[in-house]
C-alpha positions as CSV (number, residue, x, y, z in Angstrom):
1,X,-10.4,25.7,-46.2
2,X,-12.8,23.0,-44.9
3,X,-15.9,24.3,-43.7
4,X,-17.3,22.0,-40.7
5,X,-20.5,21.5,-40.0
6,X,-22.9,23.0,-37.0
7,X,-23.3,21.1,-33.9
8,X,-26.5,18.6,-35.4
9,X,-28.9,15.9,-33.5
10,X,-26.0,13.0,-34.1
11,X,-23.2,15.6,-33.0
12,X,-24.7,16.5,-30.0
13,X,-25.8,13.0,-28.9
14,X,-22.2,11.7,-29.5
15,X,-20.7,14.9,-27.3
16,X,-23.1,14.2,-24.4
17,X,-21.5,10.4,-24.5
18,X,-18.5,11.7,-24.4
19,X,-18.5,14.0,-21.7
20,X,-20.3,11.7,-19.7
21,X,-16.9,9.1,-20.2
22,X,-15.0,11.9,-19.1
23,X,-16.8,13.0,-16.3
24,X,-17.1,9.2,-15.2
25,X,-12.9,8.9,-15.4
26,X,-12.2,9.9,-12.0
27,X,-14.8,8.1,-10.5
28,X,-13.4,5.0,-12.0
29,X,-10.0,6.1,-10.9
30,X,-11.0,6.4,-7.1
31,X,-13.7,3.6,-6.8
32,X,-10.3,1.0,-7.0
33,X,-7.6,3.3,-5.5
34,X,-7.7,1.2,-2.5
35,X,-6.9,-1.8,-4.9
36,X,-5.2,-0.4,-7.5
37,X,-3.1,2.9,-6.9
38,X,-3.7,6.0,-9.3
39,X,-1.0,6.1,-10.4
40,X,-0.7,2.7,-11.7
41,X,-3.8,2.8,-13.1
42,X,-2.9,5.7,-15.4
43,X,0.4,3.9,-16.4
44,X,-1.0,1.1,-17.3
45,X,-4.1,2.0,-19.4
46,X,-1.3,4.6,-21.3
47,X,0.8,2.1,-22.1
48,X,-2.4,0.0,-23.5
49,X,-4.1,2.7,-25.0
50,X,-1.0,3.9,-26.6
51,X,-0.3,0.8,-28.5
52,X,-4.0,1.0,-29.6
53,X,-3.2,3.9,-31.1
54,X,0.1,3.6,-32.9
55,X,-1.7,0.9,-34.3
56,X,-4.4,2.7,-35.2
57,X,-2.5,5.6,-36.5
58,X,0.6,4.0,-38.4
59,X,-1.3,0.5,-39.9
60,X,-4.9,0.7,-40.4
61,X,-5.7,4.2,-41.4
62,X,-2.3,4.5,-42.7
63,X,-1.2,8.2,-41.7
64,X,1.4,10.2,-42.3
65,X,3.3,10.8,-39.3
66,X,5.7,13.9,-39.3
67,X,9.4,12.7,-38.3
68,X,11.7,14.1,-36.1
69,X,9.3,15.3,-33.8
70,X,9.2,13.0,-30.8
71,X,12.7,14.3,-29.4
72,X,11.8,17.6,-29.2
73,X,8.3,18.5,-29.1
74,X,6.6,15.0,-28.6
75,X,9.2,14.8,-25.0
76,X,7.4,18.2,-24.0
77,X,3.6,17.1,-24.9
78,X,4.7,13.9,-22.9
79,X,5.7,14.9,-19.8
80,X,3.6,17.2,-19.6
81,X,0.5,14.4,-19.6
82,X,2.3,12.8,-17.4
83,X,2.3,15.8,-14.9
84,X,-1.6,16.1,-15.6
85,X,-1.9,12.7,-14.2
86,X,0.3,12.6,-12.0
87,X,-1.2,15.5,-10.2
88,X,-4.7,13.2,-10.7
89,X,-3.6,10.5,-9.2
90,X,-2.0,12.0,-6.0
91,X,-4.8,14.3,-5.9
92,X,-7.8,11.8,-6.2
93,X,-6.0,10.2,-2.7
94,X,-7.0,13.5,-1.0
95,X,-9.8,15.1,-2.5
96,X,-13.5,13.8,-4.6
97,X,-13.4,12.9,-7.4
98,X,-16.2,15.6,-7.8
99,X,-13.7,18.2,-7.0
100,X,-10.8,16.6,-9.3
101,X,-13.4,17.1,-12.4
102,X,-14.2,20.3,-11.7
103,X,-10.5,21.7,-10.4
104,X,-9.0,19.8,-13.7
105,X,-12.0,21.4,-16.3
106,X,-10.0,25.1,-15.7
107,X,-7.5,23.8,-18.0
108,X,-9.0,26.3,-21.2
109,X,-8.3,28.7,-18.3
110,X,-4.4,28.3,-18.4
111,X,-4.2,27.3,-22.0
112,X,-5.8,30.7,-23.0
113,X,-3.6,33.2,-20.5
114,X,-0.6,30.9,-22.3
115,X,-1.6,31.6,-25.5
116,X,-2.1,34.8,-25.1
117,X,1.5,35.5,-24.2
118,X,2.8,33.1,-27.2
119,X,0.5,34.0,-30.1
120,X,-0.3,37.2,-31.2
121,X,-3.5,36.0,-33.3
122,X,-4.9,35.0,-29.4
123,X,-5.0,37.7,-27.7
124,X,-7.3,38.1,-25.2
125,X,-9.7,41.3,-25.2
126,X,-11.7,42.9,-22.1
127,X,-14.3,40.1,-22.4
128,X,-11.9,37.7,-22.1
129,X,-10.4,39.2,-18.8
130,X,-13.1,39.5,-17.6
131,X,-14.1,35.9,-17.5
132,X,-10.5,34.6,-16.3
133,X,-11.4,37.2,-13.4
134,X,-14.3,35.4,-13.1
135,X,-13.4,32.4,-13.3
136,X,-10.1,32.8,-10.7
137,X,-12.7,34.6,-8.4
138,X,-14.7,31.3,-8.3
139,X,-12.1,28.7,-7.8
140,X,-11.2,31.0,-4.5
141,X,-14.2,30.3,-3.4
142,X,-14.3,26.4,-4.0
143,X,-11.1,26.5,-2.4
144,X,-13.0,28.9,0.7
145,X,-16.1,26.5,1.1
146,X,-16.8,24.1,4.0
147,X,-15.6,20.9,3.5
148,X,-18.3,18.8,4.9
149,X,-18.7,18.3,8.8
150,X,-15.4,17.5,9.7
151,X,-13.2,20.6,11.5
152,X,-10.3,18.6,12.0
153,X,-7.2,20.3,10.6
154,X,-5.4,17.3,9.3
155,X,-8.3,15.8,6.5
156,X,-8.7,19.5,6.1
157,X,-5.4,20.3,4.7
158,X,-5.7,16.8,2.6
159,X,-8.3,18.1,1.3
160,X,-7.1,21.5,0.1
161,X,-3.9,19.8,-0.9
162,X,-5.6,17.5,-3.3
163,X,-7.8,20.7,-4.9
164,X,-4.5,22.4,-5.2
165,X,-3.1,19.3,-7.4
166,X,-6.3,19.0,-9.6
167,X,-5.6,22.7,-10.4
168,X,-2.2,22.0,-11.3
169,X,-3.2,19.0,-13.4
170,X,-5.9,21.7,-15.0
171,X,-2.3,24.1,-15.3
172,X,-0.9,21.3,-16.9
173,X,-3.4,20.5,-19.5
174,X,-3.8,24.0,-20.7
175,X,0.1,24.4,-21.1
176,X,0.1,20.9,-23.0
177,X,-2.3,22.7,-25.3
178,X,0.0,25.8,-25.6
179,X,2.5,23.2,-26.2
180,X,0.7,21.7,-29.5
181,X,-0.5,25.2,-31.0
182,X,2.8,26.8,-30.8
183,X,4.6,23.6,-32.7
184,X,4.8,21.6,-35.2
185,X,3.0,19.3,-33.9
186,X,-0.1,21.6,-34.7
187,X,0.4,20.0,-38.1
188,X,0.7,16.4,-37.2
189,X,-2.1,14.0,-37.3
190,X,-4.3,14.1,-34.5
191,X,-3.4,10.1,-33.6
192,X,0.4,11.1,-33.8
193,X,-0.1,13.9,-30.5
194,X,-2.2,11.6,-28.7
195,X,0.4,8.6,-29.4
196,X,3.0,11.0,-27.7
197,X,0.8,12.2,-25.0
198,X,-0.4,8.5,-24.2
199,X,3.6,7.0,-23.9
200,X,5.1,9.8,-22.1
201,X,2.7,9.1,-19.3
202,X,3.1,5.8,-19.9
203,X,7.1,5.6,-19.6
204,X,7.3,8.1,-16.2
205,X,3.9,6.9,-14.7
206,X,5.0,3.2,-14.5
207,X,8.4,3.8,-13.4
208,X,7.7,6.1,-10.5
209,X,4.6,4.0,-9.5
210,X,7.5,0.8,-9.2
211,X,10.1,3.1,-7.6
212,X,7.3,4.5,-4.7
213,X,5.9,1.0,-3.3
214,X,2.5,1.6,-5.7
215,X,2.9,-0.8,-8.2
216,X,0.8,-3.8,-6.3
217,X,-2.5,-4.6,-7.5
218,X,-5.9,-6.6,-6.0
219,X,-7.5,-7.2,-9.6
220,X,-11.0,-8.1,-8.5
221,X,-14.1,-7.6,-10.6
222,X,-14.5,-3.9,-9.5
223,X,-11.0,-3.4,-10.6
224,X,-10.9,-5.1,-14.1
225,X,-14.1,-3.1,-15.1
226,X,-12.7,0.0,-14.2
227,X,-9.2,-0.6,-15.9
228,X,-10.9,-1.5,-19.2
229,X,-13.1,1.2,-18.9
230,X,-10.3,3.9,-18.7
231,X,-8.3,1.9,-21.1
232,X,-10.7,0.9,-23.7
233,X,-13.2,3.9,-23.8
234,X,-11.9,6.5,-22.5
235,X,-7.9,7.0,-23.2
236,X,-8.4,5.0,-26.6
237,X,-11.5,5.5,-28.3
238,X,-13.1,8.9,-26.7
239,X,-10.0,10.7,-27.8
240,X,-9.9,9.3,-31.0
241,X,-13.6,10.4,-31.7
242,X,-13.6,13.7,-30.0
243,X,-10.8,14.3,-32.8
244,X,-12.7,13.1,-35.7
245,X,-15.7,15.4,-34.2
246,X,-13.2,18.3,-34.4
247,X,-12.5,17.7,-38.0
248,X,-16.1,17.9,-39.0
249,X,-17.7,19.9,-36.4
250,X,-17.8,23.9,-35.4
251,X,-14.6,23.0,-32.4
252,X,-16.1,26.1,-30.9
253,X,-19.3,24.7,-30.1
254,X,-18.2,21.2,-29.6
255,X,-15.7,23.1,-26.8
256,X,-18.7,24.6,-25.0
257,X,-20.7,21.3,-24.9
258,X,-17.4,19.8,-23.4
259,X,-18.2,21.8,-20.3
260,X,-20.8,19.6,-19.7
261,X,-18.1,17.0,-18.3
262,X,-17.2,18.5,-14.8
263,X,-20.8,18.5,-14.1
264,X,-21.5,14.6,-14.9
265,X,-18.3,13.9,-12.8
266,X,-19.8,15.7,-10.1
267,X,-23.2,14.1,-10.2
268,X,-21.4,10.6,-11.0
269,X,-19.5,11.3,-7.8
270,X,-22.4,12.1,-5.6
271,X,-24.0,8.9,-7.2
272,X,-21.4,6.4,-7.4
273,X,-19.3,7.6,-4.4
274,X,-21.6,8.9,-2.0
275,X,-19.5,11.9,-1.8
276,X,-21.3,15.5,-1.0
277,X,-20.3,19.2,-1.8
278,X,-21.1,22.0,-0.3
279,X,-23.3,24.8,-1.1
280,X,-20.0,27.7,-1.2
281,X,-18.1,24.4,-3.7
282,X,-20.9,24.5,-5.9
283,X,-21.4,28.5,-6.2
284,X,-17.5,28.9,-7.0
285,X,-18.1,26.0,-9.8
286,X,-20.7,27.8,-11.2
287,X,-18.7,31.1,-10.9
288,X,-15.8,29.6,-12.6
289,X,-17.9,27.8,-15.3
290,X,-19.5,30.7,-16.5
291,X,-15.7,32.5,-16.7
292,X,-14.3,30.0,-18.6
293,X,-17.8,29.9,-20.9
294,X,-17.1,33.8,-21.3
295,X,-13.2,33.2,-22.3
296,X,-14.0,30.6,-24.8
297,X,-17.7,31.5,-26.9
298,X,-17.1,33.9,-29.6
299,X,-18.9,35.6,-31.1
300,X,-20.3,34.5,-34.9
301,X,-17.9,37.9,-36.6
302,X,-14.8,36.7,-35.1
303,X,-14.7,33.4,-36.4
304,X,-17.1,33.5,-39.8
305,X,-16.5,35.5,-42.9
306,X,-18.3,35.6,-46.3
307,X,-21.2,33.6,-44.5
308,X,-19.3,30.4,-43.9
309,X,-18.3,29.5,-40.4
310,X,-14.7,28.4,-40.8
311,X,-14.1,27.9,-37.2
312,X,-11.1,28.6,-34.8
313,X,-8.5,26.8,-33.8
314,X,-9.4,24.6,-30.7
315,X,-6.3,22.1,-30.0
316,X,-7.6,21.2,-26.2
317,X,-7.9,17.7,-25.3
318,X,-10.7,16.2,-23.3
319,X,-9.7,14.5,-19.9
């Protein structure tokens, strides 16, 4: 078995990048939504990003790709990404996109309650319960806090309703990881997943933004800077190297330093965005940031034996 490597200097560096891409990616998704809809934005940069790969994948580094798998497994990995983001964008219309980051980061949440009822080697002990408690206790109370000044029930209910779709897009991610643990596509190629992932979104994203009147576009400055940016750096080449981290790197640490990302999305918000949160929003983050870190560290003796740290299987993907 491959032994990866501690979390080093260069590893830790890299992940801070990284999570700083993913933090910024619904910033960048609602600083153009008046110009560009959400949903169109996500269609497009799959579609581009999804070429990128294949040719990335299939050409240049030459993999083996399993066959057989798209029609079956690769259709469920696919729409499933393109429920994620399809929860995003019609979310981001309603809420921050300091409370999308955060609502969307309890995806490790879902995938580990899923897992749990699929695979018997993930079971989750009292520890683990625990922390989902936790965790659920503190995304009541994000949904419980005071949304600014305003008392008006209409931007109220907006509001709620576009938390409520950044959790399902968090339900959605974790059940796209149960999804890739429990088949073969646990043994595909890393590029072959993402491939499937990036052009199912891409194929019912598009589509439904042409059928619903959101397919126009202003493509400013603003707008072009934020398309490449999502296409370019983070649904291309942050994926690709947060999976070549995973291959040499402890995925359990590398899977607490991802945490970091709902907190640079917040701040990114605030900074960017002007937007403001409230001190009840920020408690029940906290709350359910410290489950989720309870569900997901274990300990050194569950995952290393005969002093080497083989590592445990960590088949998330970073949003």
């Amino acid at each position: 078995m491959h032994v990866r490597k501690p979390v080093d200097g260069p590893a830790m560096l890299i992940m801070t990048l990284l999570c700083l891409a993913w933090g910024a990616q619904q910033v960048a998704i609602k600083a153009i939504a008046d110009d560009v809809d959400p949903m169109m934005q996500v269609g497009l940069r799959s579609a581009i990003a999804a070429g990128l790969v294949w040719l990335v994948g299939r050409k240049i580094v030459d993999e083996a790709w399993l066959p057989g798998l798209w029609c079956r497994s690769g259709l469920i990995v696919g729409l499933l990404f393109a429920a994620e983001f399809l929860f995003i964008a019609e979310g981001l219309l309603r809420t921050t996109a300091s409370h999308m980051a955060v609502f969307l980061y309890t995806a490790p949440l879902f995938a580990a309650i899923g897992l749990h009822i699929r695979l018997p080697e993930e079971r989750l002990g009292p520890r683990q319960w625990l922390g989902i408690a936790l965790a659920f206790i503190g995304i009541a109370i994000t949904f419980l806090a005071p949304r600014g000044d305003t008392q008006d029930a209409a931007p109220l209910l907006q509001g709620l309703l576009g938390d409520a779709m950044g959790l399902c897009a968090g339900a959605a991610w974790g059940m796209t990881t149960v999804a890739v643990r429990t088949s073969k596509l646990s043994e595909a190629p890393a590029t072959q997943t993402l491939y499937y992932q990036l052009m199912g979104a891409s194929l019912v994203l598009v589509p439904v933004a042409f059928i619903t009147g959101k397919a126009g576009m202003v493509l400013n400055g603003v707008a072009w800077a934020s398309l490449v940016f999502q296409t370019l750096v983070v649904a291309f080449a942050s994926y690709l190297i947060w999976f070549w981290m995973l291959r040499r790197y402890l995925a359990a640490r590398l899977g607490v330093m991802a945490f970091m990302t709902p907190l640079f999305g917040v701040l990114i918000g605030m900074w960017l965005l002007d937007e403001t949160t409230s001190d009840g929003f920020i408690l029940g983050a906290v709350l359910s940031l410290i489950g989720l870190l309870v569900v997901n560290i274990r300990p050194a003796h569950e995952h290393c034996s005969h002093g080497h740290c083989n590592d445990y299987a960590l088949d998330k993907q970073p949003e």
